[in-house]
C-alpha positions in Angstrom: 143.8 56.2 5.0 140.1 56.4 4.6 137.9 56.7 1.8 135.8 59.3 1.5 132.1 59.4 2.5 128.6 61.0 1.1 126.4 62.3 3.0 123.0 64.2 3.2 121.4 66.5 5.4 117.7 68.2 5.2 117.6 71.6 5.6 115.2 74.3 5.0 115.7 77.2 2.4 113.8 79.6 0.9 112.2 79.1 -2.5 110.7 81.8 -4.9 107.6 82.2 -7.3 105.7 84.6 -9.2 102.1 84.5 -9.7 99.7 86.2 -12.0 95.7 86.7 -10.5 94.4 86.4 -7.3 91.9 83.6 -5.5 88.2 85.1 -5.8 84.7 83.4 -6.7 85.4 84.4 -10.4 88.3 81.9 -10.2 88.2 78.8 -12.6 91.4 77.1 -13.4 94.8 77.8 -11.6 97.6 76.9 -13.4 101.3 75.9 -12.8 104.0 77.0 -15.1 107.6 75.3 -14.7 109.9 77.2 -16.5 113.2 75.3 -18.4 116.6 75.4 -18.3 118.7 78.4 -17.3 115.3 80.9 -16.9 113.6 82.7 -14.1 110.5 82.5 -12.6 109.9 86.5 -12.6 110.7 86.5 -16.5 108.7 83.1 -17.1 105.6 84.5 -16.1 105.4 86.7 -18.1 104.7 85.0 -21.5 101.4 84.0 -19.2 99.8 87.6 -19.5 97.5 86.0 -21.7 95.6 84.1 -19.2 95.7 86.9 -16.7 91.7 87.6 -17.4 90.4 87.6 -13.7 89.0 83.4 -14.3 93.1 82.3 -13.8 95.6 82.4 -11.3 99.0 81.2 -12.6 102.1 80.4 -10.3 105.5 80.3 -11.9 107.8 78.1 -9.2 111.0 78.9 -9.6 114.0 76.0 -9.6 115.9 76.0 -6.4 119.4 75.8 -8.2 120.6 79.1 -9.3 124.0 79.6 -11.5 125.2 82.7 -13.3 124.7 82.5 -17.5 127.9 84.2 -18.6 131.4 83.3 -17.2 132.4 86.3 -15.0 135.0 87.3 -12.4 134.4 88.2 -9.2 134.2 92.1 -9.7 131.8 91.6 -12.6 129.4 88.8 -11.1 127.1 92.1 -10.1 126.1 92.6 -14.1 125.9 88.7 -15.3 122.8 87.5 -15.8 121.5 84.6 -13.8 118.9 81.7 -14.5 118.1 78.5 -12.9 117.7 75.1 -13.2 115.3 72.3 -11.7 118.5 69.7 -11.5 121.5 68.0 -12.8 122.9 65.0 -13.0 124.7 65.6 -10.0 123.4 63.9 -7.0 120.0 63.8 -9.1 117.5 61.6 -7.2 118.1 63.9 -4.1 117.6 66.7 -6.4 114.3 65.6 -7.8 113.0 64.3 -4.2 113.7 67.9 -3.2 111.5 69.6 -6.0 108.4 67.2 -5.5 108.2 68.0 -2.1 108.5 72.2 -2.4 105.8 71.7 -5.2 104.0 69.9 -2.6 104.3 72.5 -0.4 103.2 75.2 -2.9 100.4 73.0 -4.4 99.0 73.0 -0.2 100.0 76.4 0.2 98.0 77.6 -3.0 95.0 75.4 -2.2 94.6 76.8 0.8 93.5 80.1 -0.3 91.7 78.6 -3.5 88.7 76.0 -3.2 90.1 73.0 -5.1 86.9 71.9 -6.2 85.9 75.0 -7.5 88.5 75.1 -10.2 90.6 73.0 -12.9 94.1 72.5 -12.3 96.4 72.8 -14.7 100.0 71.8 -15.1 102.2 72.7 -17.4 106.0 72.1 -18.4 108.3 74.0 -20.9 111.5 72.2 -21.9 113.2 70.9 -19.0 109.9 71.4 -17.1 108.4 69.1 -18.8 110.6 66.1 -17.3 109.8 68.5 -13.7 106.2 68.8 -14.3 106.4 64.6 -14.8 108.4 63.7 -11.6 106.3 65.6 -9.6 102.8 64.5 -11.1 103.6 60.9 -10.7 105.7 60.6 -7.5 103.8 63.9 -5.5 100.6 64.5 -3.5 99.5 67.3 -6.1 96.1 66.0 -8.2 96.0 67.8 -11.5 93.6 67.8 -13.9 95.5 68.6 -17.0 99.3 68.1 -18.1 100.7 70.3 -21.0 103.9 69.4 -22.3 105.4 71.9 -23.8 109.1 71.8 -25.8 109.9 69.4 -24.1 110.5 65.1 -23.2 109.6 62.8 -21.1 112.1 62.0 -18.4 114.3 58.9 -19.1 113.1 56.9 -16.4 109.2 57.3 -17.1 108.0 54.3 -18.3 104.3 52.3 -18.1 104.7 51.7 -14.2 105.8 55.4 -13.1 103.5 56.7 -15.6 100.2 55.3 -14.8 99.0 58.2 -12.4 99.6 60.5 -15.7 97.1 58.5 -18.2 94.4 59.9 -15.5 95.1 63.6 -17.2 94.5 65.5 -19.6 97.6 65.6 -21.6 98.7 67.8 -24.3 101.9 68.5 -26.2 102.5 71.4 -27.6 106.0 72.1 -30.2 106.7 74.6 -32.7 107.7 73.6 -36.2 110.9 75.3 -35.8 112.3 73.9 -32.6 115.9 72.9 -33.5 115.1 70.3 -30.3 112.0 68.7 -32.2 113.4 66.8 -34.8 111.6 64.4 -36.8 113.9 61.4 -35.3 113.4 63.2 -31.7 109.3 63.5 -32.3 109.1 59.8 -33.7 111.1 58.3 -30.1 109.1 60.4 -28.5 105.2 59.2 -30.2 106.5 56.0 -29.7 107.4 56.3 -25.4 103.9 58.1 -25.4 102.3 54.9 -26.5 104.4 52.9 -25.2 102.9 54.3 -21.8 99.6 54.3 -23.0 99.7 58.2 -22.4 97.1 59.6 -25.2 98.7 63.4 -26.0 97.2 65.3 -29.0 99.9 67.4 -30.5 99.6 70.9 -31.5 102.0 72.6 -33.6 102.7 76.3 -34.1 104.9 78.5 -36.8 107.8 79.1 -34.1 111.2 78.1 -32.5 111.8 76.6 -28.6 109.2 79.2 -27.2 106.2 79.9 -25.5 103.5 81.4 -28.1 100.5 83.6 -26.3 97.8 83.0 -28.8 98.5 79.0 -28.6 98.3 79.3 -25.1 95.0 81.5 -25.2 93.7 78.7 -27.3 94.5 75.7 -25.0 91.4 73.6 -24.7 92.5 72.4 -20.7 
């Protein structure tokens, strides 16, 4: 008998977004927004009604692996909610070569209705998107002009090598003082891969939990 065999096959499937504004000449910064763990791209979006003032588009990509929240049997699977999620750790370098290239493909598809040089691009990452927004800014086509990283860590593998394409950005972190996720041992490790890998990332704290907060995000200096 045989042993069993992996294999892999490309094929093309639909992927959803959200988006806030429209391309116009009043446009000045388009912004990406990678939502985390177990969230939706419809519901994501939303915390960015702050920045919907006619100058910003934003587009919410949503992460092509969906899964139900709450365990449910088949008759109740129509009321469960559902969220999604970027990767695993399951066959997870196919996973992440998948998600650069649909960001690729919505980074073209966006910038061909909005002149790139007429406005600042900004990406940013909340929680798991953080190690999303990463990956893609360091092994993709897209150029940004500012990284926020939001709740969130670096991925594992990041290190002075994979990371030099990021010290061209703009990079901000952004926590709140009450994230169960941010503790003082986690923030230290962290500070110390950030220099590390040379990445220069001002950190701004807010009065909160593991959450998006609208009037630090109206404040962002991108």
């Amino acid at each position: 008998m045989t042993s069993a065999r992996e294999h892999h096959l490309a094929v093309t499937r639909t992927a959803r977004y959200h988006t806030l504004g429209e391309p116009s000449a009043a446009l000045r910064e388009v912004w990406f927004v990678l939502h985390g763990h177990a969230q939706l791209s419809g519901y994501f979006i939303r915390h960015f009604a702050a920045l919907d003032d006619g100058t910003r588009m934003v587009v919410a990509p949503e992460g092509l692996n969906r899964f139900y929240l709450e365990q449910t049997h088949w008759k109740g699977a129509g009321q469960a909610r559902v969220g999604a999620t970027w990767m695993t750790r399951e066959d997870r370098l196919i996973e992440i070569e998948d998600y650069v290239r649909y960001l690729d493909a919505l980074y073209n598809a966006t910038f061909a209705e909005v002149a790139r040089a007429q406005v600042r691009f900004v990406v940013l990452g909340f929680s798991q998107g953080v190690a999303t927004a990463c990956r893609w800014l360091a092994r993709g086509d897209a150029r940004a002009d500012t990284l926020v990283l939001w709740a969130g860590p670096l991925p594992a593998e990041l290190d002075a090598t994979t990371a030099a394409r990021l010290r061209t950005l703009k990079v901000i972190r952004v926590m709140g003082d009450a994230d169960e996720m941010a503790t003082p041992e986690a923030v230290a490790a962290e500070d110390a891969r950030l220099a590390v890998m040379q990445l220069d990332a001002p950190t701004l704290r807010f009065p909160g939990g593991h959450q998006l907060d609208a009037a630090v995000l109206r404040g962002l200096q991108v």
